[in-house]
mmCIF file as gemmi writes it, N, C-alpha and C atoms, coordinates in Angstrom:
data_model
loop_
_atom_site.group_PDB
_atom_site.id
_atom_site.type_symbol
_atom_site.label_atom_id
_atom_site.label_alt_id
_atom_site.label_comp_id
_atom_site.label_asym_id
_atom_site.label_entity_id
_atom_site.label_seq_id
_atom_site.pdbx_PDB_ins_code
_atom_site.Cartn_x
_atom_site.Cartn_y
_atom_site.Cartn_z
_atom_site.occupancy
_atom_site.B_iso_or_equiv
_atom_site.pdbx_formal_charge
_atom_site.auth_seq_id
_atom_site.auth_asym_id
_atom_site.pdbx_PDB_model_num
ATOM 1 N N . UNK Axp A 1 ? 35.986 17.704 65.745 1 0 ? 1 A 1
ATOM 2 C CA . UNK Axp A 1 ? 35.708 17.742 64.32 1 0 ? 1 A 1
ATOM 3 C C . UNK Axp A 1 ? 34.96 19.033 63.987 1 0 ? 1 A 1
ATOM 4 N N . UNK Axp A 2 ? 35.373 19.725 62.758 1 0 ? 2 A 1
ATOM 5 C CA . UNK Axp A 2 ? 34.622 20.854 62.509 1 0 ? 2 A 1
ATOM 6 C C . UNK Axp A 2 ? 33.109 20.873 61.772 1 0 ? 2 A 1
ATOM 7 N N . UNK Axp A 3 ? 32.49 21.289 62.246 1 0 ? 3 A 1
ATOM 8 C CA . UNK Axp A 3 ? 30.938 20.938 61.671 1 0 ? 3 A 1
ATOM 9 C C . UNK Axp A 3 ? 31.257 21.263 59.931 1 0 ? 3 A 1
ATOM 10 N N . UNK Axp A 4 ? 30.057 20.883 59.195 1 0 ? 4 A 1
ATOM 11 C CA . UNK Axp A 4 ? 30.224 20.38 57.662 1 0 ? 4 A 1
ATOM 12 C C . UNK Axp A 4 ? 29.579 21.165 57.257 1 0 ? 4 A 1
ATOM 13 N N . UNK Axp A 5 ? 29.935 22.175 56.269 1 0 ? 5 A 1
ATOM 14 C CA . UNK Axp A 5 ? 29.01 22.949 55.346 1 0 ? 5 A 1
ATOM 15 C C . UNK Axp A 5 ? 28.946 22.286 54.503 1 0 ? 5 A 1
ATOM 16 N N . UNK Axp A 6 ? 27.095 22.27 54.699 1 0 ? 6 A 1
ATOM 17 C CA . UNK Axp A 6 ? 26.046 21.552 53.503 1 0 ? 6 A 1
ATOM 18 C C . UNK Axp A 6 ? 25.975 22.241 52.375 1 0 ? 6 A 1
ATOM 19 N N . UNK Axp A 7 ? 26.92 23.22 52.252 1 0 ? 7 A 1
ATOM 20 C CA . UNK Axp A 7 ? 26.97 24.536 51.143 1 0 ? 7 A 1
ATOM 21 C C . UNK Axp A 7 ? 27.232 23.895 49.943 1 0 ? 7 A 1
ATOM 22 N N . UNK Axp A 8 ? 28.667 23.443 50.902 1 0 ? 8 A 1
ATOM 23 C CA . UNK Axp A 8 ? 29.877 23.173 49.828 1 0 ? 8 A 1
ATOM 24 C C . UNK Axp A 8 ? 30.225 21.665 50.225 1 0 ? 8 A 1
ATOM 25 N N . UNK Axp A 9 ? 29.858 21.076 50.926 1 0 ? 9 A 1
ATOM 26 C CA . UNK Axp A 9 ? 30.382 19.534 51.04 1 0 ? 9 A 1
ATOM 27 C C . UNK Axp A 9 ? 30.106 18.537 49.958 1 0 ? 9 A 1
ATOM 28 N N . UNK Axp A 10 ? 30.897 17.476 49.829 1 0 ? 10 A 1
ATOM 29 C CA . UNK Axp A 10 ? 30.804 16.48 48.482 1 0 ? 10 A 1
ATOM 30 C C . UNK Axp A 10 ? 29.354 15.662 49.549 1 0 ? 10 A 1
ATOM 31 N N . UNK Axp A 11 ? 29.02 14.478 48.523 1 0 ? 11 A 1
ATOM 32 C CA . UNK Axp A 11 ? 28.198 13.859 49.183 1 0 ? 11 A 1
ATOM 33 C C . UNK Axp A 11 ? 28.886 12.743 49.684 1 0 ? 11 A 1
ATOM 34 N N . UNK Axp A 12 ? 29.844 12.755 49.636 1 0 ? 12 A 1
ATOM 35 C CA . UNK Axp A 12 ? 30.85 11.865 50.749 1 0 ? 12 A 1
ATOM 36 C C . UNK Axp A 12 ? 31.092 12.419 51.919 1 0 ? 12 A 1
ATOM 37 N N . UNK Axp A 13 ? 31.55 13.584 51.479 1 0 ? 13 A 1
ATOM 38 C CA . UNK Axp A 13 ? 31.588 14.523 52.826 1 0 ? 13 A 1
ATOM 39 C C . UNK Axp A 13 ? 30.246 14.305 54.444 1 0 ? 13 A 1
ATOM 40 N N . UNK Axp A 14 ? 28.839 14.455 53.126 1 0 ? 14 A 1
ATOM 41 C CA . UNK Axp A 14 ? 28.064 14.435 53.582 1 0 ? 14 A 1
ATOM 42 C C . UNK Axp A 14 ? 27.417 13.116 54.568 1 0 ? 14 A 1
ATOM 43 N N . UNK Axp A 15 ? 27.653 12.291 53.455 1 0 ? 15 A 1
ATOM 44 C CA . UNK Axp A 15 ? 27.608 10.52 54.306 1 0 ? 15 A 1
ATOM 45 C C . UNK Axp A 15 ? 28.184 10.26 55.539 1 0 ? 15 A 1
ATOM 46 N N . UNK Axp A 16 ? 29.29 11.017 55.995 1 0 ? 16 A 1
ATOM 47 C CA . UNK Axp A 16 ? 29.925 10.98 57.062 1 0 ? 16 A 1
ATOM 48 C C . UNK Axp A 16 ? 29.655 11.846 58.334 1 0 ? 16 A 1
ATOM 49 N N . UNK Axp A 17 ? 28.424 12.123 57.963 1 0 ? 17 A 1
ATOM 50 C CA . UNK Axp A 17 ? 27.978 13.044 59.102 1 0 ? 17 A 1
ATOM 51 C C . UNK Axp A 17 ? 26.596 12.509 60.018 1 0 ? 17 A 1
ATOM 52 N N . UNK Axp A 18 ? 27.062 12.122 61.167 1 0 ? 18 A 1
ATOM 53 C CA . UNK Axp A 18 ? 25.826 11.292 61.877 1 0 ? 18 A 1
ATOM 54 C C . UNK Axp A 18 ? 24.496 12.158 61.632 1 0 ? 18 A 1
ATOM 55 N N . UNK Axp A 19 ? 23.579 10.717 60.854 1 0 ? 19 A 1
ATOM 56 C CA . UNK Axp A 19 ? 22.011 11.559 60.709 1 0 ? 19 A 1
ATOM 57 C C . UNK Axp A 19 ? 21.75 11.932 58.815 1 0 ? 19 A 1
ATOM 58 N N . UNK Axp A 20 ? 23.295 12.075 58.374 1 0 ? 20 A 1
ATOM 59 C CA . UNK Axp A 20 ? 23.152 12.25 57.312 1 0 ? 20 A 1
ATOM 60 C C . UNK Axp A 20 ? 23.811 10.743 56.424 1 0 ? 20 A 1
ATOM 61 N N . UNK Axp A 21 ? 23.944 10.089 56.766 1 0 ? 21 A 1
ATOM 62 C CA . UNK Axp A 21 ? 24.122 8.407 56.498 1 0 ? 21 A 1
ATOM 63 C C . UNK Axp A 21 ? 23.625 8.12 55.425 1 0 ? 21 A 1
ATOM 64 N N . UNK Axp A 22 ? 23.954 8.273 53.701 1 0 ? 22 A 1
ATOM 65 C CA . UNK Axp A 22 ? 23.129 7.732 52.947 1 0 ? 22 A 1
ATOM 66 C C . UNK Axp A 22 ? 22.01 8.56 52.403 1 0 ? 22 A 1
ATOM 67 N N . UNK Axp A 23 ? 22.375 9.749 52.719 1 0 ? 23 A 1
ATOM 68 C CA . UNK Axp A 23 ? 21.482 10.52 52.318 1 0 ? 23 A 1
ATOM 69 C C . UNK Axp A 23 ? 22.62 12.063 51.235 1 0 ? 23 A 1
ATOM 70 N N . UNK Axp A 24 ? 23.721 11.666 51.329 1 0 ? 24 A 1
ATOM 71 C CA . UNK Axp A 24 ? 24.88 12.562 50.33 1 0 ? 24 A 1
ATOM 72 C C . UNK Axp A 24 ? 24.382 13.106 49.194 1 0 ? 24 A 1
ATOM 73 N N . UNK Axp A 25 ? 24.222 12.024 48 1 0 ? 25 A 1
ATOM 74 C CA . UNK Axp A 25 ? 23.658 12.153 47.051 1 0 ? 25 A 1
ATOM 75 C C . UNK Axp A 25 ? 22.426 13.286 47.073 1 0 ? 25 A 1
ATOM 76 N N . UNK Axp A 26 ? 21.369 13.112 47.434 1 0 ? 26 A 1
ATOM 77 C CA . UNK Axp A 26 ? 20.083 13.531 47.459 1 0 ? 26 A 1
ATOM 78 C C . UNK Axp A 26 ? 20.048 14.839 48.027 1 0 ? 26 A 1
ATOM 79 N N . UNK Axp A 27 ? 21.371 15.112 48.734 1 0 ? 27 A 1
ATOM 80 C CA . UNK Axp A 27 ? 21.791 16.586 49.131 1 0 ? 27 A 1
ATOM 81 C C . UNK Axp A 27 ? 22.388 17.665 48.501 1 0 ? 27 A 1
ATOM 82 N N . UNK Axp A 28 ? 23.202 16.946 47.971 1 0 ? 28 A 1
ATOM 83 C CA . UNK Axp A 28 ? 23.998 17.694 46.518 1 0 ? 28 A 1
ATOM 84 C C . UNK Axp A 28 ? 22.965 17.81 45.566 1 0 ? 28 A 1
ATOM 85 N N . UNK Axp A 29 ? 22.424 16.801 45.346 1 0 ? 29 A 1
ATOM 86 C CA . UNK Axp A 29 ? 21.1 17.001 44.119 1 0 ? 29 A 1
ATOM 87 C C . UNK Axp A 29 ? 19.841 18.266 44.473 1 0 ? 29 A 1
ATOM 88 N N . UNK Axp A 30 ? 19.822 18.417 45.956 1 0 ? 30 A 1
ATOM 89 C CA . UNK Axp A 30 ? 18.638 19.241 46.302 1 0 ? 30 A 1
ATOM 90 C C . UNK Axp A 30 ? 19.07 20.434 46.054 1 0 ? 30 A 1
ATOM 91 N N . UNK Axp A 31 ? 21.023 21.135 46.184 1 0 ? 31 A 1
ATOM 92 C CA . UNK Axp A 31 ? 20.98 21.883 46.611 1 0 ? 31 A 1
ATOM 93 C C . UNK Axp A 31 ? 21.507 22.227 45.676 1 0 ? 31 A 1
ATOM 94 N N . UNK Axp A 32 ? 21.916 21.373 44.041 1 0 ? 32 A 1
ATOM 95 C CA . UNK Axp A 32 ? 22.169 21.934 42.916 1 0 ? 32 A 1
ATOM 96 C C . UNK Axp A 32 ? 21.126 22.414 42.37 1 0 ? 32 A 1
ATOM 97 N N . UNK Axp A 33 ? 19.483 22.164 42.46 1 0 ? 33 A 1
ATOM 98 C CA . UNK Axp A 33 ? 18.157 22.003 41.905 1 0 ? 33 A 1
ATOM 99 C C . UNK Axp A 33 ? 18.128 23.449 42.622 1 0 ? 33 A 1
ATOM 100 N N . UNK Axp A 34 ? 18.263 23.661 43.698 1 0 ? 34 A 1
ATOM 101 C CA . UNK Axp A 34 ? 17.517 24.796 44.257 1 0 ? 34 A 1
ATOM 102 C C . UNK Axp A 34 ? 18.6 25.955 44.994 1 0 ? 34 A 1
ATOM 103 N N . UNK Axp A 35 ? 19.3 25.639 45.082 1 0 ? 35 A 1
ATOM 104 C CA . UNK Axp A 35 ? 20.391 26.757 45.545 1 0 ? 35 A 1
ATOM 105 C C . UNK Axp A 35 ? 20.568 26.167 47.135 1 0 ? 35 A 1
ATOM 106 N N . UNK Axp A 36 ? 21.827 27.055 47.449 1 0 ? 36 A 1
ATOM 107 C CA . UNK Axp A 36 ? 22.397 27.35 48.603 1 0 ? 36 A 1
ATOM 108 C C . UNK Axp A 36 ? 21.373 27.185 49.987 1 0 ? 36 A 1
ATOM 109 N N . UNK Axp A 37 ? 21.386 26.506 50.282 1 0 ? 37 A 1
ATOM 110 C CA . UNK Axp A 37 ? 20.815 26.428 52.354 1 0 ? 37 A 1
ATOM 111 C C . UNK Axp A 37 ? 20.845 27.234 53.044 1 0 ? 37 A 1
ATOM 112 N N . UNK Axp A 38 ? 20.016 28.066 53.551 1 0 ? 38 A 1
ATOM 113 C CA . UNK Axp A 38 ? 20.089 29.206 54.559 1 0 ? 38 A 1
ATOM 114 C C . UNK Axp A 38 ? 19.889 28.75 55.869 1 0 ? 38 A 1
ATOM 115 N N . UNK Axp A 39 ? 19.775 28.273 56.343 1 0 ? 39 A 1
ATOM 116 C CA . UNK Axp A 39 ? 19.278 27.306 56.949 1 0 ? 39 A 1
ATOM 117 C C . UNK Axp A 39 ? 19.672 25.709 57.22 1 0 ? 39 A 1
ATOM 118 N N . UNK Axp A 40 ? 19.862 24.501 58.068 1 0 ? 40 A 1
ATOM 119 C CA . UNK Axp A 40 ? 20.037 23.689 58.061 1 0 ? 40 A 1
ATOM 120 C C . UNK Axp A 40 ? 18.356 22.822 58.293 1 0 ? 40 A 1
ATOM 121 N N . UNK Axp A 41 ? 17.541 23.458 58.777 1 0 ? 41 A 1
ATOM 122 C CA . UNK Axp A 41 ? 16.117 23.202 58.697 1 0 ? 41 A 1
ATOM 123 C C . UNK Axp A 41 ? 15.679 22.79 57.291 1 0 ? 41 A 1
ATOM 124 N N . UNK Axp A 42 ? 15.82 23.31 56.283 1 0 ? 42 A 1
ATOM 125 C CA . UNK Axp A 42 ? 16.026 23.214 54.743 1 0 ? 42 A 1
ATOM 126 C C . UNK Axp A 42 ? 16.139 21.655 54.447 1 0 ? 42 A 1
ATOM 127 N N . UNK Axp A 43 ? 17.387 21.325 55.478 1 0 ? 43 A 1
ATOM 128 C CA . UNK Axp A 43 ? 17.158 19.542 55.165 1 0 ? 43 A 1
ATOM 129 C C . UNK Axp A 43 ? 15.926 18.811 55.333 1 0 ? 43 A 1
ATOM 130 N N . UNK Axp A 44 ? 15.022 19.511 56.356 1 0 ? 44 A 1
ATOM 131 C CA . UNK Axp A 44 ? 13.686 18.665 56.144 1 0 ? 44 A 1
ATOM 132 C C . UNK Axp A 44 ? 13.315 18.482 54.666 1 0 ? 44 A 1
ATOM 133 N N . UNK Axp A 45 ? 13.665 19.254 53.762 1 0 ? 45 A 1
ATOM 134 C CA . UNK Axp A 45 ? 12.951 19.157 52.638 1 0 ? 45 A 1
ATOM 135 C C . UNK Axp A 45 ? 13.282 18.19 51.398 1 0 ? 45 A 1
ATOM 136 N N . UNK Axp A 46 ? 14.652 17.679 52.129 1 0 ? 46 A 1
ATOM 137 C CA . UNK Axp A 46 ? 15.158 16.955 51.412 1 0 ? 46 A 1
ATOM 138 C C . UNK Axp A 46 ? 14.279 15.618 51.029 1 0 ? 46 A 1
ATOM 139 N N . UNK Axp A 47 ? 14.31 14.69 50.285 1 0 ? 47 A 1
ATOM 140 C CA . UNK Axp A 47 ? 13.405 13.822 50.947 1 0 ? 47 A 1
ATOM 141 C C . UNK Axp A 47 ? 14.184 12.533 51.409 1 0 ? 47 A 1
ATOM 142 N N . UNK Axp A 48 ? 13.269 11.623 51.866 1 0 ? 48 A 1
ATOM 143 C CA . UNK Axp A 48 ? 14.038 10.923 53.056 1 0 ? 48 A 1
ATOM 144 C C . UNK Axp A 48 ? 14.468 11.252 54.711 1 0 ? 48 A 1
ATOM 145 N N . UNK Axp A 49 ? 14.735 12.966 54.363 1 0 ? 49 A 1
ATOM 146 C CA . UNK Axp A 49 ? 15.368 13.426 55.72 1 0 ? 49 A 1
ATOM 147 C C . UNK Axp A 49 ? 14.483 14.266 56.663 1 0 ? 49 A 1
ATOM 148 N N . UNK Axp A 50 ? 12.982 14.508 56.35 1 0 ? 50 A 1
ATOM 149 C CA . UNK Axp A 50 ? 12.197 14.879 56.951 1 0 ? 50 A 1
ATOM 150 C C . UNK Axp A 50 ? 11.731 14.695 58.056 1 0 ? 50 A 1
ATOM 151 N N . UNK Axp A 51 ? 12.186 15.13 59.415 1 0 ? 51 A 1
ATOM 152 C CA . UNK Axp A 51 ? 11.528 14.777 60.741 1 0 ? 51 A 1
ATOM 153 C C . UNK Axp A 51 ? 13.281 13.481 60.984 1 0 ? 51 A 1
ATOM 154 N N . UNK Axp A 52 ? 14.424 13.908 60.598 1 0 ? 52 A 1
ATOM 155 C CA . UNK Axp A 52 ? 15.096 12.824 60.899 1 0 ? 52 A 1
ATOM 156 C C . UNK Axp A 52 ? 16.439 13.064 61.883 1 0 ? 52 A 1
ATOM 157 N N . UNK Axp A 53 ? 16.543 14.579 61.442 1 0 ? 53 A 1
ATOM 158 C CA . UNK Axp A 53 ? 17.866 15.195 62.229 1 0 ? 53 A 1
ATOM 159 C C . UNK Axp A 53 ? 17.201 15.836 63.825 1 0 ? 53 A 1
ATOM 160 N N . UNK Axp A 54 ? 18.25 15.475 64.215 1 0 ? 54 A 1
ATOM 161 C CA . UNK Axp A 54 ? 18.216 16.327 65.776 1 0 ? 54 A 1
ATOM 162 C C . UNK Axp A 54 ? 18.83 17.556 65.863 1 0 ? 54 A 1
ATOM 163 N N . UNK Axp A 55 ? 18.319 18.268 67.222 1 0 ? 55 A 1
ATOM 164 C CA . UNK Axp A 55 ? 19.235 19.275 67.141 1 0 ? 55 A 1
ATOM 165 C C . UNK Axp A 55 ? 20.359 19.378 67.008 1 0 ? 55 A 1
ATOM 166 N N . UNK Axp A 56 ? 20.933 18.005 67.846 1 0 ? 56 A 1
ATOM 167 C CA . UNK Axp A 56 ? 22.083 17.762 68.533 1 0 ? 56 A 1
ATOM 168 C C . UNK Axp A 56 ? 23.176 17.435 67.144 1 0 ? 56 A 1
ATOM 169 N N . UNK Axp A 57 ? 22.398 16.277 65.867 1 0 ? 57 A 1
ATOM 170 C CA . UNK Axp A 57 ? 22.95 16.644 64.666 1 0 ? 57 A 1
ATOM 171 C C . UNK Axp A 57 ? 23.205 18.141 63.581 1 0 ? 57 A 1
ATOM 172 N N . UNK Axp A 58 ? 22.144 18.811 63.729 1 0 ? 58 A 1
ATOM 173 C CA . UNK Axp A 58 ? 22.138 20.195 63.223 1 0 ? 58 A 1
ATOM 174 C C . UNK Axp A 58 ? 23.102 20.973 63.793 1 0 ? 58 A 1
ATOM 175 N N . UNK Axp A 59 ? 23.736 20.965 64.956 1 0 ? 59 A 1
ATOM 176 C CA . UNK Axp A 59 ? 24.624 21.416 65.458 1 0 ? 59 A 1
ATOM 177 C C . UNK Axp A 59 ? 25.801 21.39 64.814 1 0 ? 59 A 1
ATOM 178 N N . UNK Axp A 60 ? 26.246 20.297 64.083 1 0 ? 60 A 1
ATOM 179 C CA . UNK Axp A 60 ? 27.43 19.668 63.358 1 0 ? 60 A 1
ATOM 180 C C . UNK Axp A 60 ? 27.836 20.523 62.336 1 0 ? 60 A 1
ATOM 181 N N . UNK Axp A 61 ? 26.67 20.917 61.959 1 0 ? 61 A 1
ATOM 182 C CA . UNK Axp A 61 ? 26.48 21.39 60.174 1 0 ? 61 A 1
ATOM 183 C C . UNK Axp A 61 ? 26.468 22.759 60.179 1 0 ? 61 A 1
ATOM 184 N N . UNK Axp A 62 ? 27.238 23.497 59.287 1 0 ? 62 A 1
ATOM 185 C CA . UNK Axp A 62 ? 27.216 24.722 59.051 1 0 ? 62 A 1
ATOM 186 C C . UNK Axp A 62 ? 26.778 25.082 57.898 1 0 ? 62 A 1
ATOM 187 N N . UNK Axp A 63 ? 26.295 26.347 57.493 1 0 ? 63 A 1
ATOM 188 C CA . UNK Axp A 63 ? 25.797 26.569 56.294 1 0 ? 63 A 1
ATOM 189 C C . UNK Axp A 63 ? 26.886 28.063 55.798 1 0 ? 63 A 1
């Protein structure tokens, strides 16, 4: 499977990504509020997702 840019992914997209479970919504919302992700670390800031991803999930995700 090709890792998911949090850039541009729907929040369906996003739901389907182990670690990011339910957290779609609140991603699209962070990253319409504040721009583009440089970073996948950035998701700490999301809320809910703080201290929740692994490396091994961050790996998945492209920006």
């Amino acid at each position: 499977m090709s890792p998911i840019d949090i850039n541009v992914a729907t929040a369906e997209e996003l739901d389907s990504a182990d670690g990011l479970r339910g957290h779609g919504f609140e991603i699209v919302r962070y990253r319409d509020e504040r721009g583009r992700f440089t970073e996948t670390r950035q998701l700490d800031e999301v809320p809910g997702l703080t201290g929740v991803l692994t490396d091994e999930q961050r790996a998945k995700l492209a920006i």
